[in-house]
N, C-alpha and C positions, 0 to 999 in steps of 0.2 A: 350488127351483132353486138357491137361494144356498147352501143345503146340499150339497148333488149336486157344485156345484162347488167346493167348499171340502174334500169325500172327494178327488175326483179329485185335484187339485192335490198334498193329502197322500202319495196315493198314487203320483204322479210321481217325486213327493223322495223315497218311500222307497227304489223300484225304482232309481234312480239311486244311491243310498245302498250299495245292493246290489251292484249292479257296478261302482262306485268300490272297495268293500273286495274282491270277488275278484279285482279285475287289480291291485290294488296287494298281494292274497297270492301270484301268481302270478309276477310280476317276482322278489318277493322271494326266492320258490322257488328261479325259474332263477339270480337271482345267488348263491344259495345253491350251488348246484350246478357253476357254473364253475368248476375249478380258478385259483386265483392264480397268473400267471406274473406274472416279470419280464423285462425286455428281455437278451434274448440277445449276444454279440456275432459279429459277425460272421467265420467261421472264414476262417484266412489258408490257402492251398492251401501247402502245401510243397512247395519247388522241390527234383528230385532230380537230382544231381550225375550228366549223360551227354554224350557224344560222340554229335555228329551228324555224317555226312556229306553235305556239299552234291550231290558232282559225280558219285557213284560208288554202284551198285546189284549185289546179285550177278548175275555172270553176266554183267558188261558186257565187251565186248572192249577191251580195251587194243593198240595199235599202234604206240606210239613206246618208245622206249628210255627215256625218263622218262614218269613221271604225276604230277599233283599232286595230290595228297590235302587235297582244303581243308572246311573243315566249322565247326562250330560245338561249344561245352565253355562252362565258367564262366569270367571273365576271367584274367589269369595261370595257364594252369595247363599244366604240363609234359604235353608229348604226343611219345608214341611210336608209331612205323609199322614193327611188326616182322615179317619174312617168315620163311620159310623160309631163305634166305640170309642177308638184311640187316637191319640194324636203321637206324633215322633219327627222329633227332629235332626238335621245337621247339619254342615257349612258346607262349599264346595272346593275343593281343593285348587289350586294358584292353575291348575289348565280347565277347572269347571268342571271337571269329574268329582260326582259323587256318589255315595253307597249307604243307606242305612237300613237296618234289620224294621220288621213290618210283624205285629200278629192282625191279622183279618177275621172278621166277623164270620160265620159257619155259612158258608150254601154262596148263593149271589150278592156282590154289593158294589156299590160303586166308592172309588178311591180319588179320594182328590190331591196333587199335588201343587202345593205352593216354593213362591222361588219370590225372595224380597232382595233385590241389588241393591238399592240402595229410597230415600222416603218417598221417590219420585217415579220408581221402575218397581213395579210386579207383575208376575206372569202364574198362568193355572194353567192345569193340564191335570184329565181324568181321565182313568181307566177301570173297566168292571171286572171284577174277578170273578172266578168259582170257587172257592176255599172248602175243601175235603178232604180231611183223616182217613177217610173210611177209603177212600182210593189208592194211598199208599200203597195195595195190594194187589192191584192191577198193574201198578207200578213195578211192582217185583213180577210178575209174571208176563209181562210186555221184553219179549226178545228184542226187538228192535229199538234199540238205546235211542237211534237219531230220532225219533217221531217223539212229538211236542202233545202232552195232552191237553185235551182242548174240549168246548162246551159247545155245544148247539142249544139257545136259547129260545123260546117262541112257544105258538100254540098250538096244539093239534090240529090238522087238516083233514087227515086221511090216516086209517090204521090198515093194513092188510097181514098176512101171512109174513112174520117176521121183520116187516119195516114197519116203519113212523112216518108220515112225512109231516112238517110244518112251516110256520108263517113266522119269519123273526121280524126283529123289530124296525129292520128295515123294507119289510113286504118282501124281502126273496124267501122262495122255497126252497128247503134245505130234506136230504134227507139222510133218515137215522137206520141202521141195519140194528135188531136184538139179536145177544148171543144166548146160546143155552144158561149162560153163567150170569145172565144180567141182573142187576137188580133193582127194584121198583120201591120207591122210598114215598111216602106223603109225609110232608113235609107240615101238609094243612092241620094233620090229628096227630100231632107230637113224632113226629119222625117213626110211622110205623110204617114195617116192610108188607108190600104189599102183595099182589099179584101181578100177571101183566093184564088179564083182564080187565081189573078195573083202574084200565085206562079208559079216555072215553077223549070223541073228539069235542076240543073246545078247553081241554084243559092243558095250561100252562106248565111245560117242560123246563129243566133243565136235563139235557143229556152229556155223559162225562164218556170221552172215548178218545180214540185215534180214528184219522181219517185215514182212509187208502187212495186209491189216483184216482178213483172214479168221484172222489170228492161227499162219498161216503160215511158218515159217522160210526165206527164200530163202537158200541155202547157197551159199558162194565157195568155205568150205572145210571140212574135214570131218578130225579125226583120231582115230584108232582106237588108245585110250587105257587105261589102268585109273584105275580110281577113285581121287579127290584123299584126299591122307593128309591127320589135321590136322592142323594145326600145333601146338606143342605146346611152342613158346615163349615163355616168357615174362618180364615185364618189375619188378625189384624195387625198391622205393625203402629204402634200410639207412643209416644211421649208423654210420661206424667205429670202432668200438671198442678191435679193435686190428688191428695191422700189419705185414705179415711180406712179403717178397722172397718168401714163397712162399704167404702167406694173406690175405683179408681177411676178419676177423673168422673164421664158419666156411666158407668159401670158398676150396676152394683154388684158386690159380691155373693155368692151363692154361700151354702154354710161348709160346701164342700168344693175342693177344686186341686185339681194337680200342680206340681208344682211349687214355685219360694211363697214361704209365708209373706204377708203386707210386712211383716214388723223389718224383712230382710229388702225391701223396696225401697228406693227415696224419687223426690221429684228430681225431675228433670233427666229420669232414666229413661231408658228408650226398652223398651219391651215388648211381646208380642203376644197378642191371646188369641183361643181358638175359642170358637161355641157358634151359637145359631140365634138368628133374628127370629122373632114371631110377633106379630101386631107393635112393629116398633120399635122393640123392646131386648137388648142383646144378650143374649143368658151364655154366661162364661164358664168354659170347659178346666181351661187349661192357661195356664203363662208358663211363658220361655221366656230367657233370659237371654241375648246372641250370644254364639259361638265364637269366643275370641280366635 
C-alpha cells in the first residue's frame, strides 16, 4: 500500500509538472505574437474656417425692407453680404458672432456671403431668398405667429381644382394648395396681376405661403416668373501696390463706385472690392476698407 501511494503522489507532481510547462509555453506564444504598440495620442479634429447662418434658410420669404443677416464665422473676421445690387459689410465680434442689416433685390435672388480671416483663409456661403413688400399683409393676417414663410420654387407639373403641383430645382415634387385670397402676379409683363387661369403648365413659379403638416404650401401669393440667375459677384481681399486716379493695382476703375475716394487710398493698404469677372476682365462695384 505504501508503495501504491508513494507512485500516485509521484505521478500527481509529474502530471501537474506537465501542464505547468504547456500554459507557461503557451502564454509565451501568445505574448509572442501580440504586436508592441505604444500609446497613441489623441487626434485633435481641425476646425474649418465657415459661415454660418442663424436666421435665414433658402427659400425663406423676406417682407420688410431690411433683413438682418446674423450668423456665426471665427472671431474677428471681415464679413461680406453681397447681392445682386448691393454690397454690406462688417466684422465678427471676439466669439464670431455676427449681425448686419441687408436690402434685397424684389422677387428671387441669390445672396452671397463672404467671411475673410485672415490673406490665407476665406470662406463663402449662399443662400436664395424671396424678398416681398406685398406679403407684409398676409403677415398681418397669418394667426399663427410660430409658422415661417416660406417659397415653393419650380415649374408647373400639374394644375387641378384648387392645387398646383411642381418640379423644383432639385427634381422633388412639391405641392401648392390656392386660397380664395390668392394672388397671381407676372412678373414676365411688368408685375401685372393676373388671373389664376392663366397659369399654364410649364411655367416657372414662385409660391409665397405657409406650409401645414401635410407639407402643403398654402399660397397668399403666387408669381409667374423665370428662373433666378446666379449671382456672380464677388468679393476680393488685395493690397495696394500701386495707384492711379484711374487703377488700383490691375483694376481699373469704373467712373462710378461705392465707397472711399482713390485720393483717401495709399499703397501698401490692404482693402477689399466687390464686382464681377467677364472675359477676364474685373469690373469693380464697391471698396471697403476693414473694420477695425
Amino acid at each position: 500500500m505504501r508503495k501504491e501511494t508513494i507512485l500516485a503522489i509521484f505521478a500527481g507532481i509529474t502530471i501537474g509538472i506537465i501542464f505547468a510547462f504547456g500554459g507557461w509555453r503557451l502564454v509565451k506564444t501568445f505574448k509572442k505574437n501580440v504586436p508592441i504598440t505604444s500609446p497613441q495620442p489623441t487626434p485633435t479634429q481641425k476646425k474649418d474656417f465657415s459661415i454660418t447662418l442663424y436666421n435665414l434658410s433658402d427659400f425663406d420669404v423676406v417682407y420688410k425692407d431690411l433683413v438682418s443677416f446674423s450668423g456665426l464665422t471665427d472671431p474677428n473676421t471681415d464679413v461680406f453680404v453681397v447681392t445682386d445690387e448691393k454690397d454690406f459689410s462688417t466684422k465678427s465680434t471676439d466669439n464670431g458672432s455676427f449681425e448686419v442689416d441687408v436690402t434685397l433685390p424684389a422677387s428671387l435672388s441669390e445672396v452671397k456671403i463672404f467671411g475673410f480671416k485672415n490673406p490665407d483663409q476665406s470662406s463663402e456661403t449662399k443662400v436664395k431668398l424671396v424678398s416681398s413688400t406685398e406679403f407684409a399683409k398676409a403677415i398681418e393676417e397669418n394667426t399663427d405667429l410660430t409658422k415661417k414663410p416660406i417659397a415653393y420654387v419650380g415649374t408647373v407639373t400639374d394644375i387641378s381644382s384648387g392645387t398646383i403641383q411642381i418640379k423644383d430645382e432639385e427634381g422633388d415634387i412639391k405641392q401648392i394648395s390656392l386660397l380664395e385670397e390668392t394672388k397671381f402676379i407676372n412678373t414676365l409683363k411688368k408685375n401685372v396681376e393676373v388671373k389664376s387661369t392663366d397659369l399654364a403648365i410649364g411655367d416657372y413659379i414662385i409660391a409665397m405661403g405657409f406650409i401645414n403638416g401635410n407639407k402643403v404650401l398654402k399660397t397668399q401669393r403666387l408669381l409667374i416668373t423665370s428662373p433666378v440667375e446666379e449671382n456672380k459677384f464677388e468679393v476680393r481681399r488685395i493690397t495696394i501696390e500701386k495707384l492711379s486716379k484711374t487703377k488700383i493695382n490691375d483694376i481699373t476703375l469704373p467712373k462710378k463706385w461705392v465707397g472711399p475716394n482713390v485720393n483717401d487710398l495709399d499703397e501698401g493698404q490692404t482693402i477689399f472690392v466687390t464686382g464681377r469677372t467677364e472675359k477676364d476682365i474685373f469690373s469693380l462695384r464697391t471698396i471697403f476698407t476693414p473694420v477695425e
